[in-house]
C-alpha positions as CSV (number, residue, x, y, z in Angstrom):
1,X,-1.7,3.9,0.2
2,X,-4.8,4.1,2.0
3,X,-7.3,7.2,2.0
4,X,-10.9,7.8,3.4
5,X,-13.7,9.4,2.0
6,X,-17.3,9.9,2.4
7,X,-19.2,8.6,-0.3
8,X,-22.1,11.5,-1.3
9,X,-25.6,10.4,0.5
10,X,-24.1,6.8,1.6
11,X,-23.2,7.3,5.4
12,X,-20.4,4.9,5.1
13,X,-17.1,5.8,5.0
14,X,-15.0,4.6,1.7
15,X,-11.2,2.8,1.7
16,X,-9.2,3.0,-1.4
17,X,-6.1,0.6,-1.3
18,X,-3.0,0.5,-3.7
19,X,-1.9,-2.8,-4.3
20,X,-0.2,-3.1,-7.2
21,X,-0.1,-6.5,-8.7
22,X,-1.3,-8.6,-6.3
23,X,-4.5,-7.8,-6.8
24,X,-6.4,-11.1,-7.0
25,X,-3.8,-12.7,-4.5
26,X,-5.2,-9.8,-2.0
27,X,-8.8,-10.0,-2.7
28,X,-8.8,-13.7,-2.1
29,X,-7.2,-13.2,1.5
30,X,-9.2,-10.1,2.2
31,X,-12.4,-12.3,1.3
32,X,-11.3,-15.2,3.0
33,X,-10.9,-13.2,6.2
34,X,-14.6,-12.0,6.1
35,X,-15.2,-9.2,3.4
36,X,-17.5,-9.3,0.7
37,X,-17.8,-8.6,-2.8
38,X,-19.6,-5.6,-3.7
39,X,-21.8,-6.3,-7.1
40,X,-21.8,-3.4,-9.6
41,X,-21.6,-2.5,-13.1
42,X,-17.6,-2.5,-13.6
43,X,-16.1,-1.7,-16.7
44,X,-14.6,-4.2,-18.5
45,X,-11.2,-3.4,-18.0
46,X,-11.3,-2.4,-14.4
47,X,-8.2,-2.4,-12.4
48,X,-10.1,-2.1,-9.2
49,X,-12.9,-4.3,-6.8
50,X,-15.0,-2.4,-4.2
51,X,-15.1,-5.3,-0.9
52,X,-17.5,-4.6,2.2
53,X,-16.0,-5.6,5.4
54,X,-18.7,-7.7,7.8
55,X,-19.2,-4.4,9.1
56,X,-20.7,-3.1,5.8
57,X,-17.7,-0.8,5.7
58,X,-16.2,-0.2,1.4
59,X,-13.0,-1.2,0.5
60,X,-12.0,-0.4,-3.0
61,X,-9.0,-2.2,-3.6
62,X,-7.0,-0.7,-6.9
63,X,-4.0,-2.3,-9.0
């Protein structure tokens, strides 16, 4: 499942994706094809990473 959503005063337009359990198989392959890691403060038990695509685009890919 994808779904779009503007982030409050970020003019950048927000991805979520529902992978479930092949989450570090598809963040490998989404960063090898050209997106980026987004640093942050993550919880420790997150079950999500936020990517940027080279377009500066967010991707938050969820398990």
């Amino acid at each position: 499942m994808v779904s779009g959503s503007t982030a409050g005063s970020v003019d950048r337009s927000v991805r979520h994706a529902s992978i479930s359990s092949v989450i570090p198989w598809s963040v490998d392959r989404l960063i090898a094809l050209g997106a980026q890691r987004v640093e942050g403060d993550y919880p420790e038990d997150a079950d999500f990473v936020v990517l940027a695509d080279p377009a500066g685009r967010l991707c938050c890919v969820i398990a």
